[in-house]
N, CA and C of each residue as an Amber inpcrd file, in Angstrom:
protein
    57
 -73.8050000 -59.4210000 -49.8980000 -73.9400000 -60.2870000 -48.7110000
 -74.4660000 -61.6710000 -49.1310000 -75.7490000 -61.8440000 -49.9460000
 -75.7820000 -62.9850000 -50.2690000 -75.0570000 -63.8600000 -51.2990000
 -74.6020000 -62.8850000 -51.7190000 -73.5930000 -63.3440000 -52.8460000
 -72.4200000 -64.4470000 -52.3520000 -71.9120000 -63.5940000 -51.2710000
 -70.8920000 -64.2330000 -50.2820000 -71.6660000 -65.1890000 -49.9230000
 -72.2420000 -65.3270000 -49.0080000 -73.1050000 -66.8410000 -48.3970000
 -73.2680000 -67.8070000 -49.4330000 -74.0690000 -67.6200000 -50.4370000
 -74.2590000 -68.8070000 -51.3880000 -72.8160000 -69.0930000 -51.8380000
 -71.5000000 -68.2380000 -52.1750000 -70.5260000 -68.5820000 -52.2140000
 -69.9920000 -69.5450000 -51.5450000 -70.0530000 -69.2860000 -50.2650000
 -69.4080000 -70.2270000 -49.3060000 -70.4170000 -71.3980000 -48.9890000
 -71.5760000 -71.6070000 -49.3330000 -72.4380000 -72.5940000 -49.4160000
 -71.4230000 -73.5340000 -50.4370000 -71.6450000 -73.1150000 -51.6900000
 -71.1690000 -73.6680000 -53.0580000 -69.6490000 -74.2190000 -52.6950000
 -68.8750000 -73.4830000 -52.1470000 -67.4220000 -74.0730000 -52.0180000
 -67.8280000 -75.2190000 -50.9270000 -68.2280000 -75.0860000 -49.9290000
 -68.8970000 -76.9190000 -48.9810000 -69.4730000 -77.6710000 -49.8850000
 -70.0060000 -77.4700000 -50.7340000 -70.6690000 -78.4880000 -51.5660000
 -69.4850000 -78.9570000 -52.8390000 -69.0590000 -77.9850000 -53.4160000
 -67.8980000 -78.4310000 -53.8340000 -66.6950000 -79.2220000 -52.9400000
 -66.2250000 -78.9470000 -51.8920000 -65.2720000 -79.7130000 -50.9020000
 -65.8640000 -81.2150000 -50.7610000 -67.1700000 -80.9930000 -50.3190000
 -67.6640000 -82.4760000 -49.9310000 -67.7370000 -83.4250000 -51.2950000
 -68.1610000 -83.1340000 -52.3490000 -68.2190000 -83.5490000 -53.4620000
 -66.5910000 -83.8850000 -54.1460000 -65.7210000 -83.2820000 -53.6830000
 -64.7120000 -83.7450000 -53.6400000 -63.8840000 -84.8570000 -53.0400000
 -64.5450000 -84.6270000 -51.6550000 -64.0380000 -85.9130000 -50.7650000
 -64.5660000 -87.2490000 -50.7990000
């Protein structure tokens, strides 16, 4: 479960860091 969450934390921070 947290695994998933910080996952999907990390991919927004990756996306935004992209844009």
């Amino acid at each position: 479960m947290a695994n998933d969450r910080t996952k999907t934390i990390a991919s927004a921070i990756v996306e935004n860091g992209l844009i």
